[in-house]
C-alpha positions as CSV (number, residue, x, y, z in Angstrom):
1,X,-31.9,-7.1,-4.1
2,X,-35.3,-6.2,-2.6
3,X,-35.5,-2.6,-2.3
4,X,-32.7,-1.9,-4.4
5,X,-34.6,0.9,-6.9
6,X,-36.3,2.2,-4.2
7,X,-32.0,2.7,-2.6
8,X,-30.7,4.1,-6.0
9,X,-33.5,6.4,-6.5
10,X,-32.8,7.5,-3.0
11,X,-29.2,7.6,-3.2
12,X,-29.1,9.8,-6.2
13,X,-32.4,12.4,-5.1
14,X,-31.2,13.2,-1.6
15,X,-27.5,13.2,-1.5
16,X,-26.7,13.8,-4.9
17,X,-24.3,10.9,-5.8
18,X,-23.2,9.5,-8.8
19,X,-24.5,6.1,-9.4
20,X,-22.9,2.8,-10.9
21,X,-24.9,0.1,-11.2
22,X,-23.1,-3.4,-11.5
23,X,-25.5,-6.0,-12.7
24,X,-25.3,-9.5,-14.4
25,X,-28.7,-8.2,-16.3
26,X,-31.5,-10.5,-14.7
27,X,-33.5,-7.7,-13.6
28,X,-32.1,-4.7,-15.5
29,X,-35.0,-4.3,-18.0
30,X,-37.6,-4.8,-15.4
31,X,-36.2,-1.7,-13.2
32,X,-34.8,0.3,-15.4
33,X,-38.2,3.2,-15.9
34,X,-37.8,3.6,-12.4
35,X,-34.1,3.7,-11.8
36,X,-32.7,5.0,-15.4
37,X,-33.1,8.8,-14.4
38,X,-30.7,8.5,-11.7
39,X,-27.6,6.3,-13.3
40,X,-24.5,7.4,-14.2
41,X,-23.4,4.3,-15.5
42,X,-24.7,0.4,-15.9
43,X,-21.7,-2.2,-15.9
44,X,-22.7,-5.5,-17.3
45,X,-20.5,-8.5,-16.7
46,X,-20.0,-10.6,-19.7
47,X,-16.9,-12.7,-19.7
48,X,-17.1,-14.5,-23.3
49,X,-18.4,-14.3,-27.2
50,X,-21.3,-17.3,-26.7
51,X,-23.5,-18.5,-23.9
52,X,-20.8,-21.5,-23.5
53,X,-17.7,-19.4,-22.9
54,X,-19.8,-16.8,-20.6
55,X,-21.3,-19.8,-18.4
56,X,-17.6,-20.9,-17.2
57,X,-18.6,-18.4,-14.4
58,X,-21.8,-16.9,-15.2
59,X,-24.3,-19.5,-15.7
60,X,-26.0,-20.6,-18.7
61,X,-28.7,-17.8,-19.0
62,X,-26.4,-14.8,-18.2
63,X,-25.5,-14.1,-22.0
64,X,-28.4,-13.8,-23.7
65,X,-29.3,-12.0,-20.7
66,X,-26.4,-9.2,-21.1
67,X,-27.4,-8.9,-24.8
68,X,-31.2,-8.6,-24.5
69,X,-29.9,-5.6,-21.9
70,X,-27.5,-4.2,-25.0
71,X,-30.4,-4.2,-27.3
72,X,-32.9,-2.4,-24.5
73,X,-30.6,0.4,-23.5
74,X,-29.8,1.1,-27.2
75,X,-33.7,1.5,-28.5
76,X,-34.7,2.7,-24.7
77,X,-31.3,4.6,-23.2
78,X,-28.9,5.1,-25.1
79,X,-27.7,8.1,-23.5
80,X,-26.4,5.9,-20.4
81,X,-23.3,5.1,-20.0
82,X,-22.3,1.4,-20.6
83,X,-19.3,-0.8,-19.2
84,X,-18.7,-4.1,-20.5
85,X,-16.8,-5.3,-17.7
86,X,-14.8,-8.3,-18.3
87,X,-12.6,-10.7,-16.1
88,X,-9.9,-12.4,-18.2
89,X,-8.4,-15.6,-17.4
90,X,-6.8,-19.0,-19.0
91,X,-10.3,-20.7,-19.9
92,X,-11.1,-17.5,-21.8
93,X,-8.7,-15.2,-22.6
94,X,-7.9,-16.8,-26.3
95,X,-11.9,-15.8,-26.6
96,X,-11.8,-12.0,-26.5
97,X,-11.1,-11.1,-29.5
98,X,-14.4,-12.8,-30.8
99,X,-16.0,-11.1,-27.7
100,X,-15.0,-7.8,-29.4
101,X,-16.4,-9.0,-32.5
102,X,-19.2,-9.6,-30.6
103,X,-19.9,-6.4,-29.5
104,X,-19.2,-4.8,-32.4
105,X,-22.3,-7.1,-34.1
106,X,-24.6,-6.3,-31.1
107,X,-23.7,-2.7,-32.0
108,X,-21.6,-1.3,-29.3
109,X,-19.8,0.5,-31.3
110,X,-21.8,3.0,-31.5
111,X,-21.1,4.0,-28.0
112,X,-17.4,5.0,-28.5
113,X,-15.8,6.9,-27.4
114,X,-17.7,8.3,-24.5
115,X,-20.9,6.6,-23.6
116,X,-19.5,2.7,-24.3
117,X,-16.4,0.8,-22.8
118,X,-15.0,-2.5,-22.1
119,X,-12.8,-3.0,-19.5
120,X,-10.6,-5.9,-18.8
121,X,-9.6,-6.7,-15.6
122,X,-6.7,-9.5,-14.8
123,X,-8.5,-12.3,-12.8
124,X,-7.1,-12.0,-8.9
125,X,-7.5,-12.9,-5.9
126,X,-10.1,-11.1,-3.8
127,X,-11.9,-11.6,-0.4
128,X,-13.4,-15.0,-0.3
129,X,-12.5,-16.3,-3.6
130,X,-8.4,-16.7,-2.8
131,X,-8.9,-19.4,-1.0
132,X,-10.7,-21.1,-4.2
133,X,-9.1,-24.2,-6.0
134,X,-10.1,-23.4,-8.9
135,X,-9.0,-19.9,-9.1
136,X,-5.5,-21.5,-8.8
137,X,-6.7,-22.7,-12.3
138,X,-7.8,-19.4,-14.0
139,X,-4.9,-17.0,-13.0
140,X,-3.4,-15.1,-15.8
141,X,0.6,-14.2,-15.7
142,X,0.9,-10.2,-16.1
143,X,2.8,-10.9,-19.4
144,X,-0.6,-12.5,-20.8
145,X,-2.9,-9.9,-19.7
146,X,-0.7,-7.8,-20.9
147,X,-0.2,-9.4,-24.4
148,X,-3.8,-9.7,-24.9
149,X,-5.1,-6.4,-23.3
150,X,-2.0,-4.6,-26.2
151,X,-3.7,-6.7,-28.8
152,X,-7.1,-6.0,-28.2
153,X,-6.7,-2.0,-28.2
154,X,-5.1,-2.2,-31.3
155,X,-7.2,-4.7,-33.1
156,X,-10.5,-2.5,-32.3
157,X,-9.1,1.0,-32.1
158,X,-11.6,3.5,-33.0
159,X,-14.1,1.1,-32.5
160,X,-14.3,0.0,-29.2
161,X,-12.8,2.2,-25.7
162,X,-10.9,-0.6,-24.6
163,X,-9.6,0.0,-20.8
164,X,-7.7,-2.5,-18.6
165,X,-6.9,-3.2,-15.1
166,X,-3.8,-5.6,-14.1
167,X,-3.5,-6.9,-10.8
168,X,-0.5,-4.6,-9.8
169,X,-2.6,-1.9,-10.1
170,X,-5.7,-2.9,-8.3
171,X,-6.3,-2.2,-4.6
172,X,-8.0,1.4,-2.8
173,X,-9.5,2.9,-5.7
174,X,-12.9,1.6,-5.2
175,X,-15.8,1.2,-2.5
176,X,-18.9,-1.7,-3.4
177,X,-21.9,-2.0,-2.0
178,X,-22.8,-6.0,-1.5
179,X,-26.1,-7.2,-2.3
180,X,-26.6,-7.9,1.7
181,X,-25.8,-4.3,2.5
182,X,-22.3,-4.5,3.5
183,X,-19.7,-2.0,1.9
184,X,-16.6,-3.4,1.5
185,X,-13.2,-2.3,0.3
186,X,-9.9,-3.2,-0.7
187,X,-8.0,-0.5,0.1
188,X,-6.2,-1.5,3.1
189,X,-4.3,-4.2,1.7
190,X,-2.4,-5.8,-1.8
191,X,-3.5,-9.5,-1.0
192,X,-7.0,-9.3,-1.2
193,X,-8.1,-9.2,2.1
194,X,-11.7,-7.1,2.1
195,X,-12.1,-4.4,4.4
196,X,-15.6,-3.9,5.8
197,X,-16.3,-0.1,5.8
198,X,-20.1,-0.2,7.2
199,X,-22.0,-3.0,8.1
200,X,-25.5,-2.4,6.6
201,X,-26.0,1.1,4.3
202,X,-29.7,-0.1,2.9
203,X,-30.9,0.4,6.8
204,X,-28.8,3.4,7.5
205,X,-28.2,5.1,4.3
206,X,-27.0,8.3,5.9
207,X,-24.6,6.3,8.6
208,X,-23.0,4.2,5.8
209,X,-22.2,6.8,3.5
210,X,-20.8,9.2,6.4
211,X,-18.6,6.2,6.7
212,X,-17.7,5.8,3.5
213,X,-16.7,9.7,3.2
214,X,-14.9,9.2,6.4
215,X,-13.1,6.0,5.1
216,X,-12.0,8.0,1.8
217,X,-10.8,10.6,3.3
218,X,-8.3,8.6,5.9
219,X,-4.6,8.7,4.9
220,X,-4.2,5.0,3.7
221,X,-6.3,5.6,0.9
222,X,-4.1,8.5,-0.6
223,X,-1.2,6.8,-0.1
224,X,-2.5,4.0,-2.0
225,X,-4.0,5.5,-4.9
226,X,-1.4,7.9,-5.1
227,X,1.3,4.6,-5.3
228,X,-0.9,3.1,-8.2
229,X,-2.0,6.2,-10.2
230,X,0.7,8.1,-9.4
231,X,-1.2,11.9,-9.2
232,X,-1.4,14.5,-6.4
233,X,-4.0,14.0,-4.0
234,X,-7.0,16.4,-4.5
235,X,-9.6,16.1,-2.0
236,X,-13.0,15.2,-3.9
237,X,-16.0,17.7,-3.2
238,X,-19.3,15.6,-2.6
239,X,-20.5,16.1,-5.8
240,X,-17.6,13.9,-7.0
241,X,-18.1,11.2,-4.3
242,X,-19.7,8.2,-6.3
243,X,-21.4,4.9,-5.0
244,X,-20.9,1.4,-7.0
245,X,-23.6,-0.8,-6.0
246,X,-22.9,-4.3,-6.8
């Protein structure tokens, strides 16, 4: 995204918010002396143990890609926080284990517990993608996330911070920012169905995150996190608020 240091630098200096930086890793090295300062945490998506496995939805470049990042933020930054975020499904969930294997090689391990996790989240159905045929053909029963999420924390306990996300629980716990300025949520539904928060924060950076505090604050969202995570409703102060830019 053009600009898109310039907005997280910005972000992070005047309103004093946490920062999350999703990224498939094309351009991670390239920005990351301007941008590292002001990161709380980069999530790469990697969705297999080998270029062939990733590519089913990634493209044939995007592994190497997510390890040369590994390797940079371990001799460069290794005081960032790293997610490994993974989406399971049938053409790849018999693959994770070797993924954690993987991992383990390229030396992610030495992130645990704090700095380093990889988190599973049970393919679904979200905004534009649940009317896709052939995300008929990747969905996962809960019983096989399940199974596999159980046996990858046990096989790399004290190794790797293994966290998970089924579908039953997803839904109003987070806001993104798309790459064409939109911020979108899920919070006002369980089907999938985006909700479009603010139209276009990288021309109105104040306006769109008044309306995402605004949007947090209204009472759908607590009654949907408080029916997934099951806590009392605490009202965040800004210096908990936190942007994910996708």
């Amino acid at each position: 995204v053009r600009g898109l240091d310039d907005f997280i630098v910005k972000v992070h200096s005047e309103l004093g918010l946490e920062i999350y930086l999703q990224t498939n890793g094309f351009f991670l090295i390239r920005m990351l002396p301007k941008i590292a300062p002001h990161l709380h945490t980069i999530s790469l998506s990697l969705e297999g143990s080998n270029a062939e496995v990733n590519a089913f939805r990634r493209g044939p470049m995007a592994f190497d890609k997510v390890m040369n990042c590994l390797a940079y933020l371990d001799e460069h930054h290794p005081g960032i926080k790293v997610k490994i975020g993974t989406c399971v499904f049938k053409q790849n969930i018999a693959d994770m284990p070797k993924m954690g294997e993987v991992l383990l090689e390229r030396g992610f391990g030495k992130r645990f517990p704090d700095l380093g996790v990889w988190k599973l989240y049970q393919v679904t159905r979200f905004g534009a993608g649940k009317a896709d045929a052939l995300l008929d053909s990747m969905l996962l029963t809960d019983e096989e996330f399940q199974s596999m999420s159980t046996l990858l924390k046990h096989k790399f306990a004290e190794k790797i911070n293994v966290t998970t996300i089924a579908t039953k629980d997803m839904g109003g716990y987070c806001i993104i920012v798309r790459p064409d300025g939109k911020v979108v949520s899920n919070a006002h539904s369980d089907n999938g169905e985006e909700t479009i928060v603010f139209g276009d924060i990288f021309n109105d950076l104040k306006g769109g995150v008044d309306a995402i505090i605004k949007f947090q604050d209204a009472e759908h969202i607590k009654d949907r996190l408080e029916k997934t995570y099951f806590f009392e409703w605490e009202k965040p102060s800004n210096a908990q608020k936190a942007v994910a830019v996708a």
